[in-house]
N, C-alpha and C positions, 0 to 999 in steps of 0.2 A: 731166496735162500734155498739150499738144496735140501735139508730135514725141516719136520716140522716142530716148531718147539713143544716144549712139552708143559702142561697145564701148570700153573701159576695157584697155590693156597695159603690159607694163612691158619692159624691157630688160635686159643680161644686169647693169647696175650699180644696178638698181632703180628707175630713173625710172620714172614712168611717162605715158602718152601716150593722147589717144583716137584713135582708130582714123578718115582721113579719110573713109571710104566705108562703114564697116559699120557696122548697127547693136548694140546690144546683145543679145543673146540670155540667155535663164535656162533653169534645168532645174528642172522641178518633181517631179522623183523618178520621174517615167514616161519623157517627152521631152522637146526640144530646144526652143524656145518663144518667139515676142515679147511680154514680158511687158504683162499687162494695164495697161489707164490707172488704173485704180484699186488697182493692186497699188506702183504705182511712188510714193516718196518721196526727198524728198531725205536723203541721209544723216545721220544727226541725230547732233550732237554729241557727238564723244566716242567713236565707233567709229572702232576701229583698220582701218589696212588690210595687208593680206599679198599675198605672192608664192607661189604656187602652185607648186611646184619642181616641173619634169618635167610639166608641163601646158602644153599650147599653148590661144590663147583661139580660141573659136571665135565669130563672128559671123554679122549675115544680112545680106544685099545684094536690093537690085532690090524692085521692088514684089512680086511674089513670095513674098520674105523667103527665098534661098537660102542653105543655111547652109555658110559659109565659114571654112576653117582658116587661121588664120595660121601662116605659118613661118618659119623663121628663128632669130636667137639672142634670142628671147623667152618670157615667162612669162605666161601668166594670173594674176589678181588679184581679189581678194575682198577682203568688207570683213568685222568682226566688230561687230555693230550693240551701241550703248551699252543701258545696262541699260534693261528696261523697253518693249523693243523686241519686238516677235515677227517674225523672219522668214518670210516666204511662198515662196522659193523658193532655190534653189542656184545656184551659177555654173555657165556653161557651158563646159567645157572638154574636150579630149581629152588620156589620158593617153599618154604614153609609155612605153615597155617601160623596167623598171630602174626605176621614178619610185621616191621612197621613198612608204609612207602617209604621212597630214597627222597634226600632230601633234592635238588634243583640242581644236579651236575649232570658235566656230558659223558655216560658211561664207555666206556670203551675196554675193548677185551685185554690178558695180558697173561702171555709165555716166558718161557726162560727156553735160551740156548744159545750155545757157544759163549757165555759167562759174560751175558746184557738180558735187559727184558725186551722183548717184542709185544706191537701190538699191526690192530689194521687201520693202516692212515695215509693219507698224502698230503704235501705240503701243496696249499691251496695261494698260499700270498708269498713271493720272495723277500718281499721286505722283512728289515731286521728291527721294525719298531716295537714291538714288544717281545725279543728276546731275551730271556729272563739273566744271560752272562752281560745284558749290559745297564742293567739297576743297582747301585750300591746304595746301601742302605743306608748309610752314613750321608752322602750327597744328597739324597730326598731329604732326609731331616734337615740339612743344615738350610736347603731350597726352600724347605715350609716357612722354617725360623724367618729369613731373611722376606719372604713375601705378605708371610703373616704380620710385621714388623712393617713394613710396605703399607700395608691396608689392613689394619688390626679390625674397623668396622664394616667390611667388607661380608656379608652374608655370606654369599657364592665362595670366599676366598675359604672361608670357615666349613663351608662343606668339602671343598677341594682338600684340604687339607685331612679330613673324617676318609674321607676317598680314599687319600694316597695310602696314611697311614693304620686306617685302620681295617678298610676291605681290600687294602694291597692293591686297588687299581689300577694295573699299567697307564691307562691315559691320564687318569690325575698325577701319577709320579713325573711322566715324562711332560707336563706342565711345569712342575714346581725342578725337573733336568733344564726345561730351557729349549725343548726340543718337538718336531714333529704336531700331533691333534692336541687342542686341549678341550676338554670336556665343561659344557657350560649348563649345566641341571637347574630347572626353572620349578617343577611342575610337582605339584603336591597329589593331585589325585590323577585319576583314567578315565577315560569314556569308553572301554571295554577290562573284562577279567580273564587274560590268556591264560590257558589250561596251564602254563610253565612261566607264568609270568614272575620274575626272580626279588620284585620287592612287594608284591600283593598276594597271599593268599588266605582263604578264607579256609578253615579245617586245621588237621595233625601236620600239614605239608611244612615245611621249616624253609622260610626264605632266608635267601644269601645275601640279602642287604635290604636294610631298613631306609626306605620311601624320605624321602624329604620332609622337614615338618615346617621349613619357614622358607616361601618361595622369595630369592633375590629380587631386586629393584632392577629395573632397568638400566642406570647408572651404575650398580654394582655390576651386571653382564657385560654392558660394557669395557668399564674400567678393567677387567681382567682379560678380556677379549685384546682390547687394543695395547695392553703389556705383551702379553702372547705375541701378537705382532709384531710391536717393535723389537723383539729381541731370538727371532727365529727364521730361519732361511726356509721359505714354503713354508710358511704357517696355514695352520686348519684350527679352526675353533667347530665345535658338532653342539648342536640342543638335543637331546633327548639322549637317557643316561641309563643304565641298569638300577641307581639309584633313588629313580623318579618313576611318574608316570608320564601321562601321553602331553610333550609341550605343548600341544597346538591349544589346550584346554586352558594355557595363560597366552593366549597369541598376542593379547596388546599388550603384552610387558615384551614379547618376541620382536613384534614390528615395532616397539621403540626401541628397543637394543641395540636393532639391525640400526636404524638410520640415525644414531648414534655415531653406532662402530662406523658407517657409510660417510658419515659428515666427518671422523676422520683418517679415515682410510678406505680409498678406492680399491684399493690390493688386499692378498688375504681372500682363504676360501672360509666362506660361512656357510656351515652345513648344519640339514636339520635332519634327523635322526626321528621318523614320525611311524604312527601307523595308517599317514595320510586322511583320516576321518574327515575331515570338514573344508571341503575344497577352497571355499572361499579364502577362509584361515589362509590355505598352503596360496591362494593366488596372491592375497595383499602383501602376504611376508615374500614372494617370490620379487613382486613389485616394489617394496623395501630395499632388494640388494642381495638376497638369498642367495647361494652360490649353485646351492646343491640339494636335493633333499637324500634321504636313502629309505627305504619304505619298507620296512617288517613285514612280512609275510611266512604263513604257515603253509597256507594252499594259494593255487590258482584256481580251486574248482568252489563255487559259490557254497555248496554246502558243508566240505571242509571246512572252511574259512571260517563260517560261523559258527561249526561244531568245536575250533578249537581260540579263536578270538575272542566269541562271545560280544558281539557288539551292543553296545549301551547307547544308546542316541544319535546312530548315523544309520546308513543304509549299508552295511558291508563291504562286499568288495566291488559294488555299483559306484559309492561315492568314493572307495581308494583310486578307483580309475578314474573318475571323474579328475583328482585332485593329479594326477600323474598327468591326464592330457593338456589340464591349464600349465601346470609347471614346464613342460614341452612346449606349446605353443609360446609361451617366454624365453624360451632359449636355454632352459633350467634342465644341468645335467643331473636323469636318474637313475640311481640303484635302486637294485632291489637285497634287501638284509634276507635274505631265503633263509628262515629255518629251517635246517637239514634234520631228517629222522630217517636210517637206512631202513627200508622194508616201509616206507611211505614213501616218503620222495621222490622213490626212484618206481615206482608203480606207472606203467603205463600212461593209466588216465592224468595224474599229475606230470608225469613228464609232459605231453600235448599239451594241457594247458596251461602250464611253464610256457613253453616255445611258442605260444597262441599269443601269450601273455606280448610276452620278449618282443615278439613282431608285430603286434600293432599299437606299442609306443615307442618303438624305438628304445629300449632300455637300454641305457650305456655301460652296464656294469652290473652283475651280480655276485654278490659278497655272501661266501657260502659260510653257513655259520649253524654250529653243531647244537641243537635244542637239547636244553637242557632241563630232562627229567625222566624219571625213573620210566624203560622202556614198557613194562608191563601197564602202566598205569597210561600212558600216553595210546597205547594202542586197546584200552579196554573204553578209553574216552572215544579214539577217534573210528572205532572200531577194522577190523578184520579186511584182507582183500589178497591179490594175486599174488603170486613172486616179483619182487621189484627185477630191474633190469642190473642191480647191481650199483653202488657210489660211482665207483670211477667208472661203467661205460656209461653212466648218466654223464657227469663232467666230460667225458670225451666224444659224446654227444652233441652236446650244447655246442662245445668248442667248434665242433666241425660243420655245425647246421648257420651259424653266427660267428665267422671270421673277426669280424671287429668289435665284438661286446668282449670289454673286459672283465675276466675274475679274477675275486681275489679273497682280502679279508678285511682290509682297512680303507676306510674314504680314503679319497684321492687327493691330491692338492691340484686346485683346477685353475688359479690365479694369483 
């Protein structure tokens, strides 16, 4: 766009206002910033917006670009971009002493101009599987009714349902639609406590979804797995869920599922959704019938990984690799879930060993996906370091160093 929009506030009853003199400003995880022209989009459908409590917004003025605090009885404001979106940078704001943390979303900055709001994003997956103009609310319910109705003692069906309707899950909706991944959540606890991890934490942090408390049967994964199938064109069923912790931590309810669902259906992708931890785990279930795994990761670099994972009973990211080269050597196609942090990620040394990474397994796919948590507090955990290179010349990077690794946002249907 040819102007810059102009800063984005709100009031102490939540309205909110743009700012008549200032512009927008973003923080890209180093400094204070006027965000690039080719960084800036219009807010695309379907992202929420928040009030930043105990943050004032900060702006830029004058040709210049001086950067200007507002004050008063106002708040800063963010937007949380709709699925399929990768953010490029954070809002700019200054906190207040007292402020609480933010609770587990992915912050992203937000202007006004030409009468839309603007933020900085790129759309990182084409597909329209979780576009939020194609959920009616009405067809979820009547989808729950009729499945719940189906299999009333069904455990798994009884959380899909908690999923769809009550944390608005796109994947559990677009199960109980009839359509695309379904989500199959096992797992009650974790073998690590990720800095941002969205149903575990420990302190004031406020999770976005409450952990499983009654891990399904085998029989019940099944049985809703192979509905999913019969009645969807490229069906995906995925283990490991926002609403759980780490599956491999129930793998023999895993690898009986699998050869379940295998003894009756050869077809259909079975995907597992892991932080990779226990190779073994990922080789038997790979040896079950496993389609795919896709592998959470914060870093490539060993002491990242553990500054922000926190591993509980494996070796780090020795045994995640461990567990990627058996699943290779099988024929097992993998992603990697990259949680994205602008002003991390894109840091030199994590780029390298990203692409270190990339290229000696063979990675098929990574699925870039915006971490969510308050940016202040993720960078006083993971601490301090260079200018990143920027979101999108990271992504335009990758693309061009690895012609045939696909990105995106969503597993893929592989069979």
């Amino acid at each position: 766009m040819g102007t810059v929009p102009r800063m984005v506030y709100a009031d102490k009853t939540g309205q909110m206002f743009d700012h008549p003199k200032l512009n927008m400003a973003v923080f890209d995880g180093f400094r204070i910033r006027e965000p690039a022209p080719d960084e800036l989009i219009p807010l695309p459908q379907g992202s929420d917006m928040f009030l930043l409590p105990g943050r004032l917004p900060l702006g830029l003025a004058g040709k210049r670009n001086h950067l200007v605090e507002v004050e008063g009885d106002i708040t800063a404001v963010s937007a949380f971009l709709a699925p399929a979106y990768l953010r490029l940078t954070h809002p700019a704001f200054r906190t207040m002493p007292g402020a609480p943390t933010l609770p587990l979303f992915a912050y992203s900055p937000v202007g006004w101009a030409d009468g839309v709001f603007w933020t900085t994003g790129m759309r990182i997956d084409p597909e329209e599987r979780q576009d939020p103009a194609l959920f009616d609310t009405a067809e979820i319910s009547n989808g729950v009714s009729r499945d719940l109705r189906r299999m009333p003692d069904n455990v798994l069906m009884q959380q899909l349902r908690r999923c769809a309707l009550e944390y608005h899950c796109r994947a559990a909706q677009n199960f109980f639609l009839k359509r695309w991944e379904c989500p199959l959540p096992t797992a009650t606890s974790c073998n690590c406590k990720c800095v941002a991890c969205i149903s575990y934490q420990e302190g004031d942090i406020p999770v976005t979804q409450e952990r499983l408390t009654r891990s399904p049967s085998p029989q019940d994964v099944a049985e809703v797995a192979l509905l999913h199938f019969s009645r969807v064109e490229r069906p995906i069923t995925s283990f490991g869920q926002g609403c759980e912790g780490e599956p491999l931590t129930r793998a023999r309810t895993l690898v009986e599922a699998v050869r379940l669902i295998r003894h009756k259906s050869r077809t259909g992708t079975v995907n597992l959704n892991s932080n990779a931890s226990l190779p073994d785990a990922v080789e038997e279930l790979c040896g079950s019938g496993l389609s795919s795994i896709r592998v959470s990761l914060a870093s490539a670099v060993s002491a990242n990984y553990d500054r922000y994972h926190r591993p509980a009973g494996y070796k780090g990211l020795a045994d995640v690799e461990e567990s990627i080269t058996r699943a290779r050597k099988l024929g097992k196609f993998v992603s990697l879930n990259l949680l994205v942090f602008p002003g991390f990620t894109d840091r030199v040394e994590q780029v390298e060993a990203l692409e270190a990474l990339v290229e000696r397994h063979g990675i098929g796919m990574i699925q870039w996906r915006n971490l969510n948590v308050d940016p202040e507090y993720f960078l006083s955990t993971m601490g301090g370091g260079e200018a990143g290179m920027g979101m999108r010349s990271l992504v335009e990077r990758v693309r061009a160093r690895f012609p045939n690794l696909r990105h995106g946002y969503f597993n893929p249907w592989l069979e």
